[in-house]
PASEBA-1860 file (N, C-alpha, C; in nm, 3 decimals):
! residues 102
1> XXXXXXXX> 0.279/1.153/-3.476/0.248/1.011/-3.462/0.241/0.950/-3.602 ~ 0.304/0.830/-3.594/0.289/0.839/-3.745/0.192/0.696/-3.768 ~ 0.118/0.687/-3.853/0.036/0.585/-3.888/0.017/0.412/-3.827 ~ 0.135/0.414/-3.817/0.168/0.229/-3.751/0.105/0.274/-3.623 ~ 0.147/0.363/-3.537/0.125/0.403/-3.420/-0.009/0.452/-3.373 ~ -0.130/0.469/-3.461/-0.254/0.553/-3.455/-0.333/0.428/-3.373 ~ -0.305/0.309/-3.358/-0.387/0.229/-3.296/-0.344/0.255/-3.133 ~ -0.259/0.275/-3.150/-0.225/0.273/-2.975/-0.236/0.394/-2.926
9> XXXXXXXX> -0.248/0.470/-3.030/-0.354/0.629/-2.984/-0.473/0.593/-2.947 ~ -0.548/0.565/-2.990/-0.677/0.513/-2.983/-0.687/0.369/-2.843 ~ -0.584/0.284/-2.854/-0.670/0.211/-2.731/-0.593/0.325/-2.593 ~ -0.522/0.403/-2.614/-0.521/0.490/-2.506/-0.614/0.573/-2.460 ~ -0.653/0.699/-2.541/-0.750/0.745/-2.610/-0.906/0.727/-2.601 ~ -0.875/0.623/-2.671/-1.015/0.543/-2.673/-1.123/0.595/-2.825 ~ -1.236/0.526/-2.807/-1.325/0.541/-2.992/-1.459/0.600/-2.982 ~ -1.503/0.675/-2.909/-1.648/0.663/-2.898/-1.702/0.612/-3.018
17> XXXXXXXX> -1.701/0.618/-3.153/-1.699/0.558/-3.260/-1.748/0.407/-3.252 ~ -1.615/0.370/-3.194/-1.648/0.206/-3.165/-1.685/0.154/-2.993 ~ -1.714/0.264/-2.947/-1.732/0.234/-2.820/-1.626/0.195/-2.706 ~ -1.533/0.221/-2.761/-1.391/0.168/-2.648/-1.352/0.261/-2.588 ~ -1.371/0.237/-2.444/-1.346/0.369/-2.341/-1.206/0.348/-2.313 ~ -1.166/0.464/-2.321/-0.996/0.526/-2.327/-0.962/0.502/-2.106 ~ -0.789/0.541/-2.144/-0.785/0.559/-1.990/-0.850/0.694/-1.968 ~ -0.896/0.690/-1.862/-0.935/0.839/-1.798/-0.890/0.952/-1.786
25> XXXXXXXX> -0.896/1.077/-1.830/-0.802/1.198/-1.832/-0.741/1.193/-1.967 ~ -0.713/1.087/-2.045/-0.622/1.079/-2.207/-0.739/1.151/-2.321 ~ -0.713/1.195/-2.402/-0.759/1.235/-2.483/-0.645/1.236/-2.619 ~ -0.741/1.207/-2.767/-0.637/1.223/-2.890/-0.497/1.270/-2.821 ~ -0.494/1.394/-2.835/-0.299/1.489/-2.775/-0.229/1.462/-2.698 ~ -0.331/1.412/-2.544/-0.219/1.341/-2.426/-0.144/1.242/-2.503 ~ -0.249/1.155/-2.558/-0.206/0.977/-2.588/-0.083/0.997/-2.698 ~ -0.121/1.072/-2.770/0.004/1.152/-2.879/0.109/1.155/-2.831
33> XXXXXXXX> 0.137/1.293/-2.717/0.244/1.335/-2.664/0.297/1.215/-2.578 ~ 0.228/1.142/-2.479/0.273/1.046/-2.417/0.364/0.933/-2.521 ~ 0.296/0.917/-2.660/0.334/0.802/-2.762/0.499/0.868/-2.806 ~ 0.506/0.968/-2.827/0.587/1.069/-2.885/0.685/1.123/-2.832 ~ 0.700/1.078/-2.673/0.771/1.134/-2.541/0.776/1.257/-2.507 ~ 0.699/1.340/-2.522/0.666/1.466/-2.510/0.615/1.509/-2.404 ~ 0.541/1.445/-2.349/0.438/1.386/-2.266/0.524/1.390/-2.105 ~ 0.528/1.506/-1.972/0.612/1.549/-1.889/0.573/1.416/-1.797
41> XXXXXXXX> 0.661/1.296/-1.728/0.624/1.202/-1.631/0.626/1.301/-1.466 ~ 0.530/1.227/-1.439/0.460/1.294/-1.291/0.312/1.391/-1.324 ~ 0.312/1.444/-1.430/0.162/1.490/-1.480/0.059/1.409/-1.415 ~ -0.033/1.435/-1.400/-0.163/1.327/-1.380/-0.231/1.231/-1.512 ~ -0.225/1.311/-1.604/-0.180/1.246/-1.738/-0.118/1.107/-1.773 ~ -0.008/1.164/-1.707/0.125/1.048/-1.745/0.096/0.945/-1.639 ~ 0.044/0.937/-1.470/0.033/0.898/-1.354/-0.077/0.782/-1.459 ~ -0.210/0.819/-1.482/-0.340/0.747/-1.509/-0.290/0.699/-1.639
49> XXXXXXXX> -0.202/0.720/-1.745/-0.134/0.604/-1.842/-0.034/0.503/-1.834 ~ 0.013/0.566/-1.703/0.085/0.495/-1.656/0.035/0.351/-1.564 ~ -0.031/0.373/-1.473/-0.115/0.315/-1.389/-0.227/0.202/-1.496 ~ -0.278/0.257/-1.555/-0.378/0.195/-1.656/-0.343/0.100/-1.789 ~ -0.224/0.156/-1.808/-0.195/0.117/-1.978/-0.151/-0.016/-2.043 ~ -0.117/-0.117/-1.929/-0.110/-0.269/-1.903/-0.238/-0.336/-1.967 ~ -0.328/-0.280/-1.855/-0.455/-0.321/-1.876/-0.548/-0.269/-2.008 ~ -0.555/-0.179/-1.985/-0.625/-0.106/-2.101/-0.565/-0.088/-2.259
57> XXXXXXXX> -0.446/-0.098/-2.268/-0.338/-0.139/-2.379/-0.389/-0.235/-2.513 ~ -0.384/-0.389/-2.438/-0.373/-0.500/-2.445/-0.517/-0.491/-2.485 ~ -0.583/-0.488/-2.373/-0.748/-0.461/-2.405/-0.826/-0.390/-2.559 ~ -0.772/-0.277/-2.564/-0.868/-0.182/-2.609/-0.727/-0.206/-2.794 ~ -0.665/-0.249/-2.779/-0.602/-0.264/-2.924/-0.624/-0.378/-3.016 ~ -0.660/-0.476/-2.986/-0.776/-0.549/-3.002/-0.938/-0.543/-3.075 ~ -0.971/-0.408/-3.022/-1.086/-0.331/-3.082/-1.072/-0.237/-3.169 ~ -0.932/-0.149/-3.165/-0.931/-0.071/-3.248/-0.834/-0.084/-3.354
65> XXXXXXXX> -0.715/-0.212/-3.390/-0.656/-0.245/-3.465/-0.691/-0.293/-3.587 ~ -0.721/-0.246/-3.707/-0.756/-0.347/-3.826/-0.664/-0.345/-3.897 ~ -0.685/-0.476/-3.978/-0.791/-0.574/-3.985/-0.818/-0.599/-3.846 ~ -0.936/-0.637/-3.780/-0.983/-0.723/-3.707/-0.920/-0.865/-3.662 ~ -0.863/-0.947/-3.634/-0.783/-1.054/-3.620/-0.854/-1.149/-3.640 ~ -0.902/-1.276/-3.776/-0.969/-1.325/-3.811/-1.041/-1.306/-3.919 ~ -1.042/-1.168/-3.945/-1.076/-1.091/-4.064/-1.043/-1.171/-4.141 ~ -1.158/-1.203/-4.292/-1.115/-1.316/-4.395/-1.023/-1.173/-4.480
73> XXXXXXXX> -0.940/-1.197/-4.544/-0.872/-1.128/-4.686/-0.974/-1.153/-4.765 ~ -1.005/-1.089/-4.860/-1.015/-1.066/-5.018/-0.943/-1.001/-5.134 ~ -1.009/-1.039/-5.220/-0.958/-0.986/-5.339/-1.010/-0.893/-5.413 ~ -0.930/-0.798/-5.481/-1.024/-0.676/-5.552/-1.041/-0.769/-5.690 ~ -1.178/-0.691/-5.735/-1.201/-0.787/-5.892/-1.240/-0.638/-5.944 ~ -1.202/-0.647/-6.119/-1.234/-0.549/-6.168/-1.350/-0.452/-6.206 ~ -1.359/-0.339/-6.163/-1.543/-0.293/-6.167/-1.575/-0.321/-6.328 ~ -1.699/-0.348/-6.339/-1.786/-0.410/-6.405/-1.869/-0.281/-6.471
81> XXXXXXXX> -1.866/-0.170/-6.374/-1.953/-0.035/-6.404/-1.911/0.038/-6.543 ~ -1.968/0.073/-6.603/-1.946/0.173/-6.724/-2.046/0.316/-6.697 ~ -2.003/0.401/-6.741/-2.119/0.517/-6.757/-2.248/0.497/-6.831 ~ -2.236/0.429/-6.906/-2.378/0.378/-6.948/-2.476/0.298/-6.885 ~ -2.420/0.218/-6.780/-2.463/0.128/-6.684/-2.491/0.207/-6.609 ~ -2.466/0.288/-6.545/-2.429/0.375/-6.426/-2.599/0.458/-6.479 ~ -2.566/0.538/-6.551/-2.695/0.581/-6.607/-2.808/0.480/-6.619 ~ -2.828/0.426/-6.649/-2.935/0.327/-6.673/-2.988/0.289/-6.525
89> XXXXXXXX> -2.892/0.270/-6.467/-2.967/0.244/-6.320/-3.028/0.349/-6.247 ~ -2.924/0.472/-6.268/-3.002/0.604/-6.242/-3.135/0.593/-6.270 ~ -3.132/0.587/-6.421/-3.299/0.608/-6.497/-3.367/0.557/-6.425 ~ -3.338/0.394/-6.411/-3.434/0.304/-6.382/-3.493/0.419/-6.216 ~ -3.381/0.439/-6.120/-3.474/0.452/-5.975/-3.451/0.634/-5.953 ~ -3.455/0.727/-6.082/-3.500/0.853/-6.097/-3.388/0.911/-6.048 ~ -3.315/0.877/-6.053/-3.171/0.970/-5.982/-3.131/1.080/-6.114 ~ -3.225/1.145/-6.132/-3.189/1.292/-6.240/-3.102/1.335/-6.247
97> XXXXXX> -3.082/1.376/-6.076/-2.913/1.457/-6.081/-2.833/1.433/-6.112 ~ -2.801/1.286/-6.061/-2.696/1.204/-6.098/-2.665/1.148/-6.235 ~ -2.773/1.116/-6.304/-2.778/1.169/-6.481/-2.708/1.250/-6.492 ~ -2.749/1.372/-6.476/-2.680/1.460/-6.520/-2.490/1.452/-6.543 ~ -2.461/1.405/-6.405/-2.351/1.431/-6.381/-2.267/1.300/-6.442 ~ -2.367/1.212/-6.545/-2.229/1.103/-6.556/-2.256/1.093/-6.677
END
């Protein structure tokens, strides 16, 4: 599956993550193999993605597609952090270890 395609794994699938319940019986590999044509038609598998995937498709890609649709853009700005900064804040709230390590 290759990356463009990982959302429509998931509204198949589904997120417990984000709470979006998949079709029934799909799991990560079905939704894969089904995406991938691998996936044998007449399975019960293939029957309940088949039957479902109109609805639940449309639905559940929506939730698991980002950006989010409405999502503002931003811009990256350059970090501001130095190791000396970095330390100093350590000091200030006792982060020793982390001293150490920068």
């Amino acid at each position: 599956v290759l990356p463009k395609d990982w959302p429509n794994v998931l509204a198949l699938a589904g997120c417990p993550g984000d709470g979006v319940v998949g079709i029934r019986g799909v799991g990560l590999k079905t939704a894969a193999k089904y995406l991938v044509g691998k996936l044998k038609p007449g399975s019960n598998a293939w029957e309940n993605i088949v039957d479902e995937k109109r609805i639940k498709l449309a639905e559940n890609l929506l939730l698991v597609k980002l950006p989010f649709p409405g999502t503002e853009t931003f811009k990256l700005r350059k970090d501001e952090c130095t190791p000396a900064k970095a330390r100093a804040v350590f000091k200030r709230l006792g982060f020793r270890s982390l001293m150490e390590t920068w």
